[in-house]
C-alpha positions as CSV (number, residue, x, y, z in Angstrom):
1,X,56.5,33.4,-5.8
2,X,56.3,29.6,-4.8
3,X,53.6,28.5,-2.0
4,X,53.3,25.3,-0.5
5,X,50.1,23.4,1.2
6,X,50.0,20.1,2.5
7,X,46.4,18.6,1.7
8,X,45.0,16.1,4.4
9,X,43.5,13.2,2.1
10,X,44.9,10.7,4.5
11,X,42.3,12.0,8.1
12,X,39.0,9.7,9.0
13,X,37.0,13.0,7.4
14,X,39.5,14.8,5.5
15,X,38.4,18.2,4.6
16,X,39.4,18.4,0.6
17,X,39.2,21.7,-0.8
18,X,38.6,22.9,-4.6
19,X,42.0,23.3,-6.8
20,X,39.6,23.3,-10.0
21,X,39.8,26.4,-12.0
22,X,36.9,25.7,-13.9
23,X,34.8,25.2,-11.0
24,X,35.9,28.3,-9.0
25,X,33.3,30.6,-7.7
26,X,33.8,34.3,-8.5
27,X,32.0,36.2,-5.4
28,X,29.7,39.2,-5.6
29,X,30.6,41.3,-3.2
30,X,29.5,45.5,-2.9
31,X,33.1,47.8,-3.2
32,X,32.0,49.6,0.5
33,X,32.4,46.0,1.6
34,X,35.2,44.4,0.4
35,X,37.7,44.7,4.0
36,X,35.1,42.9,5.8
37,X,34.8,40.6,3.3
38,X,38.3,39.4,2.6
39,X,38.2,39.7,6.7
40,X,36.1,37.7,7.3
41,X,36.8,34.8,5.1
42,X,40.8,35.2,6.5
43,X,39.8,34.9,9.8
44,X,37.7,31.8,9.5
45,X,40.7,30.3,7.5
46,X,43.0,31.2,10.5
47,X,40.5,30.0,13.0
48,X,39.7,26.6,12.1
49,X,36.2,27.5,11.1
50,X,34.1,24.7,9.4
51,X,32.5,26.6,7.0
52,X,36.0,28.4,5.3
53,X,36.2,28.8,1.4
54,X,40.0,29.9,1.1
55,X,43.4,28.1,1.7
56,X,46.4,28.4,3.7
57,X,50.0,27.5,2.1
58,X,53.3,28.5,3.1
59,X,55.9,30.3,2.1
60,X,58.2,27.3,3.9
61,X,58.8,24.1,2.3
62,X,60.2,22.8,5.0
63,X,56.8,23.8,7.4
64,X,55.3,22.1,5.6
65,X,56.5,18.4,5.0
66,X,57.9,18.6,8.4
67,X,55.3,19.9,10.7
68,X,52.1,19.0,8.6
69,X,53.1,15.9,6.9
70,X,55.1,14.0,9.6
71,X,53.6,10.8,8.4
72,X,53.8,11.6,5.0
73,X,50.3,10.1,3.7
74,X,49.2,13.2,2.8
75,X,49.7,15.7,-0.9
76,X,52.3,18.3,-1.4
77,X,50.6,20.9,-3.3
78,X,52.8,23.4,-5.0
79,X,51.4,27.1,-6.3
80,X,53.3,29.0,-8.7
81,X,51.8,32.5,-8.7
82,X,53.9,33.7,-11.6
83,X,54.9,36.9,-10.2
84,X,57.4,37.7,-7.4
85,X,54.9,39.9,-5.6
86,X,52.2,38.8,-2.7
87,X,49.1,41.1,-1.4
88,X,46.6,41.6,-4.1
89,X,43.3,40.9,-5.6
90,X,41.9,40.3,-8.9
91,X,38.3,40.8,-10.0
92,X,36.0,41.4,-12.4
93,X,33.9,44.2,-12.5
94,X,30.8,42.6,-14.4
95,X,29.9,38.8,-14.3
96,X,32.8,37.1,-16.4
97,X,30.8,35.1,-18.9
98,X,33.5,34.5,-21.9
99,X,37.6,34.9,-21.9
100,X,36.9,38.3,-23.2
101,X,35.9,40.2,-20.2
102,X,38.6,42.2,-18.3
103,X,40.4,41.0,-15.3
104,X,41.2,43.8,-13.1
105,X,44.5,44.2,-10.5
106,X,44.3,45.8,-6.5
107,X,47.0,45.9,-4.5
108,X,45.9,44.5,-1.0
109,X,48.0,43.9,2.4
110,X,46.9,43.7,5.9
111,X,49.5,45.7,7.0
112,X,48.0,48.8,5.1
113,X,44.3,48.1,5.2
114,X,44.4,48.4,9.1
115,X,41.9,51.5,10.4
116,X,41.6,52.6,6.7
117,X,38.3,53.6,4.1
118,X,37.3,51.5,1.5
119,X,39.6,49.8,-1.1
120,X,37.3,51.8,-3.9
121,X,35.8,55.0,-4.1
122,X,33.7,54.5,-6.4
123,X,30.1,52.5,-5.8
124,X,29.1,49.0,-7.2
125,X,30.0,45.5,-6.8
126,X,33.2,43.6,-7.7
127,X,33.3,39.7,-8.5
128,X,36.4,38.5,-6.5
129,X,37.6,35.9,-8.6
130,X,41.6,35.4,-6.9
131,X,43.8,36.8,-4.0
132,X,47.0,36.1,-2.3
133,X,47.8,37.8,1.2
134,X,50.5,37.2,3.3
135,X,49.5,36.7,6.7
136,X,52.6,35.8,8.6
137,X,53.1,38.8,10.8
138,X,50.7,38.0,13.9
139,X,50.6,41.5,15.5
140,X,49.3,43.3,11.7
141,X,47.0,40.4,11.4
142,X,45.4,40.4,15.1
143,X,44.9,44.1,14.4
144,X,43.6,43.8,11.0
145,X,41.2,41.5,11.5
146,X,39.9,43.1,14.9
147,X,39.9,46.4,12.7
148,X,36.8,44.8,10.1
149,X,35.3,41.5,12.2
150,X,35.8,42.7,15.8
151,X,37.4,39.2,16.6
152,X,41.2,38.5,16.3
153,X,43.4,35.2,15.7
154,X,42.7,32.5,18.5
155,X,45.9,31.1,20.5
156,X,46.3,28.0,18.3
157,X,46.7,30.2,15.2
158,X,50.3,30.4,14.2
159,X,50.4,32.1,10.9
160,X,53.5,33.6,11.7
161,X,55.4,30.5,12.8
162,X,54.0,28.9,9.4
163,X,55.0,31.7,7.4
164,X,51.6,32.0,6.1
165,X,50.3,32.8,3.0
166,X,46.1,32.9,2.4
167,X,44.7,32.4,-0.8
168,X,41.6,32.2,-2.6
169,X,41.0,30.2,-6.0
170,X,44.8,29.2,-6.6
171,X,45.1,29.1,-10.8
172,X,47.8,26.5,-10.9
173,X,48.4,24.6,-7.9
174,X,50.3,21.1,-9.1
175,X,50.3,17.8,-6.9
176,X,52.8,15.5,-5.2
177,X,51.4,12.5,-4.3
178,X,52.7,9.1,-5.2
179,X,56.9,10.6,-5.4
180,X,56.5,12.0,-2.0
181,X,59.6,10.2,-1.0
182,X,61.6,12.0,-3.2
183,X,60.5,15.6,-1.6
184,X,62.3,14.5,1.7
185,X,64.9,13.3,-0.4
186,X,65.4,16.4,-2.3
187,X,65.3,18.6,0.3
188,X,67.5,16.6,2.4
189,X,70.1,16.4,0.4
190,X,70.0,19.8,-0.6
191,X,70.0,20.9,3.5
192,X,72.8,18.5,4.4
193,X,75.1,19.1,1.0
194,X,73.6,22.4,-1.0
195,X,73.9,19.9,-3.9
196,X,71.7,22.1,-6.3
197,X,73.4,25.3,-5.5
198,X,76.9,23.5,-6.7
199,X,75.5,21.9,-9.8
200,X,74.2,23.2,-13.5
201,X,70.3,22.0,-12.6
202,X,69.5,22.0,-17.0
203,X,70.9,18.7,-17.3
204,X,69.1,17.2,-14.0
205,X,65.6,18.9,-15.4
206,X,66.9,17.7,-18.8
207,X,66.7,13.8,-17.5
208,X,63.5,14.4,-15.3
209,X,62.0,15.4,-18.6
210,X,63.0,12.2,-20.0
211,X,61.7,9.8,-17.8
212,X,59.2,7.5,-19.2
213,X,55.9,8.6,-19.4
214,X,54.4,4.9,-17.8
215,X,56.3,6.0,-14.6
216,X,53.8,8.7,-13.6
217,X,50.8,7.3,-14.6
218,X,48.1,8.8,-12.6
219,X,50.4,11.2,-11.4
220,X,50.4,13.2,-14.8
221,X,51.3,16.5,-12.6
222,X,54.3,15.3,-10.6
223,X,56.8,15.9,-13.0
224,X,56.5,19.5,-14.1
225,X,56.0,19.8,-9.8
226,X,59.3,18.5,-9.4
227,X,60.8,21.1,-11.9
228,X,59.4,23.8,-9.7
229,X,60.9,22.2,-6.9
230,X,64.3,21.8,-8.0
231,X,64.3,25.3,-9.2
232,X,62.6,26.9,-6.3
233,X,65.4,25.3,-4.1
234,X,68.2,26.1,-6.6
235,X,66.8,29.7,-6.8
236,X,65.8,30.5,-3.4
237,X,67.7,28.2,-1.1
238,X,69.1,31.4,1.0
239,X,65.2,32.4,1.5
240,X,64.3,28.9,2.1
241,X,66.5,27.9,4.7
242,X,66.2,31.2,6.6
243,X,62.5,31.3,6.7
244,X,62.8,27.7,8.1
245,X,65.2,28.0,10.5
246,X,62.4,26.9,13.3
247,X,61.2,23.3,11.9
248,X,64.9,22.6,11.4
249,X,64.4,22.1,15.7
250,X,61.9,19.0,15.0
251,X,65.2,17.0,13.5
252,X,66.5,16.9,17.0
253,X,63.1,16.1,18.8
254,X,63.3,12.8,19.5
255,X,59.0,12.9,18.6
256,X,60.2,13.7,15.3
257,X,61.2,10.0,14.9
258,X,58.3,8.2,12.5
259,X,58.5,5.3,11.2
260,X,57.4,6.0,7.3
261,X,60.3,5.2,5.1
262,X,60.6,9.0,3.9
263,X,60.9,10.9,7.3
264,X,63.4,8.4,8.5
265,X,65.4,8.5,4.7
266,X,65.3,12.0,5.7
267,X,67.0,11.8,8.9
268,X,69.1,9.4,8.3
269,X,70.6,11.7,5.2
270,X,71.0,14.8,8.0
271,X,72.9,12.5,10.4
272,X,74.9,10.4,8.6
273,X,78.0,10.4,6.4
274,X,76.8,10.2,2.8
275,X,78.2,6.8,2.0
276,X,76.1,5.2,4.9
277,X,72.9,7.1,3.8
278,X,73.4,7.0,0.3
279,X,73.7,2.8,1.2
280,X,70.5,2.5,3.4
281,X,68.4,4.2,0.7
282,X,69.5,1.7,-1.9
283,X,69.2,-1.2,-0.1
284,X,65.2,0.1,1.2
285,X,64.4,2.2,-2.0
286,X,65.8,1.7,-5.0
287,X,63.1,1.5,-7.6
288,X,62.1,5.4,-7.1
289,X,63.2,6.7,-10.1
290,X,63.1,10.5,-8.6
291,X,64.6,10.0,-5.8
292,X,67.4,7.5,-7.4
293,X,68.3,10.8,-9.8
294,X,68.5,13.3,-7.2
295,X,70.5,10.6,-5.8
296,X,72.9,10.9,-8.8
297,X,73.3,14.3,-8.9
298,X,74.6,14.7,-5.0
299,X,76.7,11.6,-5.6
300,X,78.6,13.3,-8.7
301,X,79.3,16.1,-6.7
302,X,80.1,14.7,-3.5
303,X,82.8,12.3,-5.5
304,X,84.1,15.6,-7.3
305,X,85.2,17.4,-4.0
């Protein structure tokens, strides 16, 4: 399963959160306890609270660099979990202190853990080390949390409209920073043409691979990032666009128009014919390489058909 998170690093104080592995905290926590727990921690996530340790990505690409990074200044974070399942938890029993000490596996939705008795039977303490839990439905998650805190989601919570995902201690979250551009483009071109589902996407990886290694300095993570992308929306583009359906509403708002060159690249791909927008970007943008090859790609197969 893909997630997405848009990181504020652009804000007067911008909250930054910990995407080190080898600096995560694994918490003690006693097995009678875990509900309120995980809870709590979800519902100061959800609720804006100051003092929250976990992080909220999406299952929606599109929530995220259209409603959270409409001036585009900010990181595109990108977490693989590696398996095609959400709702669980992993943990050790005893304090991890080499590679050789077991990592156990619990099942663990909202949905489920509403009203019910403790995860384990058995007493002791846990050391929560990772979770993923899917939050989007708001009516399970009111409940839920009201079930083990007492307090539900407040009004400005929309973890269903976000399609939200909560997660503690990703374990290999990449970063798009300085090719941000070519996210709108890609996903752009692949909303107003479908270019990657008509395409073999090996030989477009193929020459992402190739590029030269002084054109990501400081940015060692954004090409294996855009691999995920292109395969994520080659993959998944039926999930994608159907779980999106809502922010596709901002690209007729007229408050959607910004001036940053990648939000209006972005509309101006989704209104115009492809020879005007394929015209504007070279004349405003033409030295970013990733954009300029996903670029080539739509332009093969738009001169094909």
């Amino acid at each position: 399963m893909i997630l997405f998170r848009i990181e504020d690093i652009s804000g007067v104080t911008p909250n930054s959160r910990e995407y080190n592995i080898d600096e995560f905290t694994n918490y003690l926590i006693d097995k009678s306890k875990v509900d309120e727990y995980i809870a709590g921690e979800i519902r100061k996530e959800i609720n804006g609270s100051k003092d929250r340790k976990l992080l909220s990505y999406s299952k929606s690409l599109a929530t995220c660099i259209l409603k959270y990074n409409i001036y585009t200044d900010d990181e595109l974070h990108i977490y693989n979990t590696n398996t095609n399942i959400l709702n669980y938890i992993l943990y050790y029993n005893s304090f991890p202190k080499d590679n050789n000490e077991e990592l156990y596996y619990s099942h663990y939705s909202i949905q489920e853990r509403i009203n019910e008795k403790s995860l384990f039977n058995e007493s002791g303490k846990i050391y929560l080390y990772n979770f993923v839990i899917d939050v989007s439905d708001n009516n399970s998650l009111n409940k839920y949390l009201k079930s083990y805190t007492e307090t539900g989601i407040k009004a400005f919570a929309s973890p269903e409209k976000d399609s939200e995902v909560i997660v503690l201690n990703p374990l290999n979250d990449l970063v798009i920073n300085q090719y941000m551009e070519a996210v709108y483009i890609l996903y752009a071109l692949q909303l107003k043409y479908k270019f990657l589902n008509n395409i073999p996407t090996d030989p477009l990886i193929y020459e992402l691979n190739n590029i030269p290694e002084d054109r990501f300095v400081g940015c060692l993570q954004e090409r294996e990032a855009f691999k995920q992308l292109i395969l994520y929306l080659s993959n998944n583009w039926k999930y994608e666009y159907d779980i999106s359906k809502n922010i596709y509403t901002y690209l007729n708002n007229e408050n959607f128009i910004r001036s940053t060159d990648p939000i209006w690249h972005f509309k101006n791909i989704i209104k115009n014919d492809f020879e005007e927008s394929y015209g504007d970007f070279e004349y405003h943008s033409s030295n970013d390489i990733i954009s300029n090859l996903f670029w080539k790609y739509c332009k093969e197969l738009y001169y094909k058909y």
